[in-house]
N, C-alpha and C positions, 0 to 999 in steps of 0.2 A: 719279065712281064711288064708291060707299057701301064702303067697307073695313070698318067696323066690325061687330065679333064678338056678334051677338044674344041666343047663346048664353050670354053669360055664362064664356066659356072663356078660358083667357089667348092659343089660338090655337085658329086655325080645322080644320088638321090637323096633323099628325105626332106627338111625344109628350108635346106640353103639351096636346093638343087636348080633355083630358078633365078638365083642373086650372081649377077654377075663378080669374079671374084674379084677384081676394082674395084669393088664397091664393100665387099666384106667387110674390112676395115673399118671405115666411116658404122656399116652400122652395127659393129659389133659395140662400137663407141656409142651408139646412139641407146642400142639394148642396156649397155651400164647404167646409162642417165638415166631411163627411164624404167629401169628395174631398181634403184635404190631404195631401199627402204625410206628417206627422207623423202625424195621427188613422190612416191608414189603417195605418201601421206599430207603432203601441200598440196598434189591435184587434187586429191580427195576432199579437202578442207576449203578447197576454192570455189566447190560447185553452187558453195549458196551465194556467191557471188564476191565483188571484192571484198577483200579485206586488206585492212593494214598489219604493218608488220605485228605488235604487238598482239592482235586478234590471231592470229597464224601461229606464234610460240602457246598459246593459250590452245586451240585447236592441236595442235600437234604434241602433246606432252612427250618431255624427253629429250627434246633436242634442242641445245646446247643455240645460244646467239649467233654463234661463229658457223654456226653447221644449219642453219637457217640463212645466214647471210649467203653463205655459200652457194646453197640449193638455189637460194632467187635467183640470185647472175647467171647459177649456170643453166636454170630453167626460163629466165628471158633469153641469155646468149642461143639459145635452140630455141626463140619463137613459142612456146609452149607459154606463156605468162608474159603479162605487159606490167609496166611496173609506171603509176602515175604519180606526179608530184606536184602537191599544189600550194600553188604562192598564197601562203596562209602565215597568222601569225597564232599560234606554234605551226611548224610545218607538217603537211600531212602527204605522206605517201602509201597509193591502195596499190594490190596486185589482184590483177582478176587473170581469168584465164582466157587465153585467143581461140581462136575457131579450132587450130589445130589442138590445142591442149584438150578443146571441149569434146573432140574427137577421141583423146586417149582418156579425157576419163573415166567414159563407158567401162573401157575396160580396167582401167585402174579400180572403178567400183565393183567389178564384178570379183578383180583379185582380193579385194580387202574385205569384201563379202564370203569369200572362200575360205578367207585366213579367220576369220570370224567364227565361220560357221563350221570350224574341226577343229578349233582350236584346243577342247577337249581331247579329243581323238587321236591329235597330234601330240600332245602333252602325255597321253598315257603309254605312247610307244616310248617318247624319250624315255621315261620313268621304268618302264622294262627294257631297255638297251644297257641302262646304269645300273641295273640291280643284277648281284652277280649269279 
C-alpha cells in the first residue's frame, strides 16, 4: 500500500495537512519556542510594555537568571521581543515586544487565561489519577 504524501504536505489530513513538509521542521522548532512554559510567561509579562530585566524575573516567579537570560536571546533571536540598551550610568536594558510578538500574545493570553481558569479542575483529576 503506497502511504506516501504526493502533495507535497507534511500530512495527508488534519492540521499539518496544509504545511509543506520542508517546512515541518523549522516549525516544529518554532511550536517548542513558543509553547515553553518560560517564552509563554515573558510574552505575557511584556504586554504592559517594556520592561527590564529585573522587572521580568519579578513578573515571572520561578524562573531561575540563567533560564530568563535564556528565553531573551532565544525570544529576540526569533523576532518576537527587541532587547534595548541605553548608554546610561548604571546601564539600562528594556525588552518589549515587536509587532510579531504582539501578534502571539493574543493567544498566549488566551492560553495562560485557560491555565488559570481550570486550574482547579485540572488539579483534582491529577489528585484522582494518584489515589489508588
Amino acid at each position: 500500500m503506497d502511504v506516501s504524501n504526493r502533495s507535497g504536505a507534511a500530512a495527508a489530513a488534519g492540521p499539518c495537512a496544509n504545511i509543506p513538509a520542508d517546512q515541518m521542521d523549522f516549525i516544529r522548532k518554532i511550536l517548542d519556542r513558543v509553547g515553553d512554559k518560560w517564552s509563554l510567561l515573558v510574552i505575557a509579562a511584556l504586554d504592559a510594555g517594556p520592561l527590564r530585566y529585573t522587572d521580568l524575573q519579578y513578573r515571572v516567579p520561578g524562573i531561575s537568571q540563567r533560564m530568563l537570560t535564556l528565553t531573551l536571546r532565544q525570544l529576540q533571536h526569533d523576532g518576537l521581543i527587541t532587547r534595548t540598551a541605553y548608554a546610561e550610568v548604571p546601564p539600562r536594558v528594556e525588552y518589549a515586544l515587536t509587532t510579531l510578538g504582539r501578534g502571539l500574545h493574543e493567544i498566549v493570553a488566551s492560553l495562560v487565561g485557560w491555565a488559570a481558569d481550570h486550574h482547579d479542575e485540572i488539579r483534582d483529576h491529577h489528585a484522582r489519577a494518584t489515589t489508588p
